[in-house]
N, C-alpha and C positions, 0 to 999 in steps of 0.2 A: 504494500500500500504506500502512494505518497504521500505527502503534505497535502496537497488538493483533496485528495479521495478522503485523504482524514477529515477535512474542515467538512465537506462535504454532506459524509457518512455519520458525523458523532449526534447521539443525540442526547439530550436531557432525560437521564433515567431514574424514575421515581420508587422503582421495585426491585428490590433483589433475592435471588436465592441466600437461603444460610446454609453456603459454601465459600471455606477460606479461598483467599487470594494468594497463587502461589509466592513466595519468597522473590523469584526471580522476575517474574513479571512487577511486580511490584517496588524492587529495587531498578528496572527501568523504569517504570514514573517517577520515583524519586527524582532518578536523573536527571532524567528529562526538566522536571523543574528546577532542579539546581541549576540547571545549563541556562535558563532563563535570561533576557537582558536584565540588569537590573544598577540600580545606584545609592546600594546603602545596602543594611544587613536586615536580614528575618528570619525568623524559625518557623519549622514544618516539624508537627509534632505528628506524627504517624499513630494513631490508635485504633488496636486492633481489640483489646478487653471490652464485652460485651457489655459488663455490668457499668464503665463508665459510658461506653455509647448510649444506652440505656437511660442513666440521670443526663446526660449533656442534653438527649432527645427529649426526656420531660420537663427540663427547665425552658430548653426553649420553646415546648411548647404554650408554655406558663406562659412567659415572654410576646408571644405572639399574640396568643390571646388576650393580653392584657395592653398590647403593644399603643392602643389608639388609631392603627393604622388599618383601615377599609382590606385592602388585600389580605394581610397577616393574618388581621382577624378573622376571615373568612376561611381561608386556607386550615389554620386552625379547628375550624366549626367543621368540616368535612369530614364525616363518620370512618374512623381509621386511619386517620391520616398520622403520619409521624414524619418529624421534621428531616431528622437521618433517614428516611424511606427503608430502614432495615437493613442497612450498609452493614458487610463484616469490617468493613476500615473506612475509617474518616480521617480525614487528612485536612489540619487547623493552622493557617497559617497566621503569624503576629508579627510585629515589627513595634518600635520605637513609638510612643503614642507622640510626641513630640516632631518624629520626623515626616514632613510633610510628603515626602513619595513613598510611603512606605505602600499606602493603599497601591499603587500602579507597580513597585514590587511585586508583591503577595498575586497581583490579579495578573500577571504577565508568565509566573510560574506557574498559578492554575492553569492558563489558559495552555501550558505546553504540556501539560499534565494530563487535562482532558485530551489532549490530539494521541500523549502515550496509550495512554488507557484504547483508546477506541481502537488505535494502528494492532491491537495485542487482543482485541476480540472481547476487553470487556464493557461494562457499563459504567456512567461515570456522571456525575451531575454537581453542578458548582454549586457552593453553600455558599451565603450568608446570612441565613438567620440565626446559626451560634453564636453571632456577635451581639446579637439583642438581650443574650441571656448569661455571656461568657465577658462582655464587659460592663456588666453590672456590680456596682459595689457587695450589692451583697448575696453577688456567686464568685465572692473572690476563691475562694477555699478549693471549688470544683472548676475554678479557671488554671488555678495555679496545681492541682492534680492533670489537669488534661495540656500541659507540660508550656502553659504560657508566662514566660519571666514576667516579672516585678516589672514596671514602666514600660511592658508592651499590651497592646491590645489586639486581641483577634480581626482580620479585618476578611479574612475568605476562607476559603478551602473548598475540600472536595469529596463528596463521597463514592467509592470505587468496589465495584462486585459485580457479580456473571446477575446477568438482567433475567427476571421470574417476569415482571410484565410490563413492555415498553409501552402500553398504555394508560397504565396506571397513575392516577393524579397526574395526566398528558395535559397543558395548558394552551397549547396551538399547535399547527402545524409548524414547522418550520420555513422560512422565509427570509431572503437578504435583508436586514435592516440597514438603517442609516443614509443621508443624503451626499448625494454626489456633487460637487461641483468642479469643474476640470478649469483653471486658472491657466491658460498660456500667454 
C-alpha cells in the first residue's frame, strides 16, 4: 500500500474486537509517529491495561456528558456508546501545557499513526475526548497513572485494534474537506 491508498482507504473506526495488537505491528505505529515532523517535545503513553482503559472511558464519558457541549453531549446519550469504542490500546498523546505547538505536535504524529495502522490492516480512530476528562483538575491522579507528566496536558491520540464493526457509531460518509484556493 502507499501513502495515497493509505489516506485514501483509512477510516474512523468506532468498534473493535477484544483481540490484542501484535507487539510488532504496533511498534510500527509507534514509529511511524515518532518519525512525525515536529518542533518541540511530547509523550505517547501507549496503554494497553484494560482496567485503566476502562476508568479513562468512564471518566470521559462523565466529561462529555456533562461537557455543555451539543455534540458531546449527544454522542454520550447514544445507548452503548463508549468513548475508547472498546480499543485493546489507546495511545495518549501530551506535551508542555505552556508550549504553544504542542497541539500541531501531538496531531501530526497521530495523523502518521492512523496512515500506520491502516497501511498494516488495522482499525484506528483519532481521540480527543480524553482531554475533557484527563485534563481536568480533578482527574489528576488517573491523568498522571495513564503516564501524563506534571505541566503537560493531553491534547490527542488514538485508539488502535482489528475492527468488529466499521459501522458502528459511523458519523458520515467520508469526503474531501476543506477549501481550495490556488494563488499564482
Amino acid at each position: 500500500m502507499n501513502v495515497a491508498d493509505a489516506v485514501l482507504k483509512r477510516r474512523s473506526i468506532r468498534s473493535y474486537q477484544d483481540k490484542p495488537v501484535t507487539d510488532a505491528d504496533l511498534e510500527a505505529i509507534i514509529s511511524a509517529g515518532r518519525w512525525a515532523p515536529n518542533a518541540g517535545e511530547y509523550k505517547m503513553s501507549v496503554i494497553r491495561n484494560k482496567d485503566l482503559i476502562a476508568r479513562i472511558n468512564e471518566r470521559t464519558l462523565d466529561a462529555m456528558r456533562n461537557s455543555g457541549n451539543e455534540f458531546l453531549m449527544g454522542r454520550a446519550a447514544l445507548p452503548g456508546y463508549l468513548p475508547l469504542y472498546g480499543a485493546p490500546v489507546i495511545i495518549l498523546l501530551s506535551g508542555p501545557k505552556e508550549m504553544a505547538i504542542t497541539q500541531l505536535n501531538c496531531g501530526v504524529s497521530v495523523q502518521n499513526m492512523l496512515l500506520q495502522a491502516t497501511e498494516l490492516g488495522l482499525g484506528s480512530v483519532f481521540l480527543r475526548s480524553p482531554s475533557y476528562a484527563l485534563n481536568a483538575p480533578a482527574n489528576a491522579a488517573l491523568s498522571a497513572e495513564a503516564g501524563i507528566p506534571e505541566g503537560y496536558q493531553m491534547e490527542c491520540g488514538i485508539a488502535i485494534g482489528y475492527t468488529d464493526d466499521e459501522t458502528k457509531f459511523a458519523r458520515m460518509e467520508r469526503e474531501p474537506r476543506g477549501v481550495v484556493a490556488y494563488i499564482d
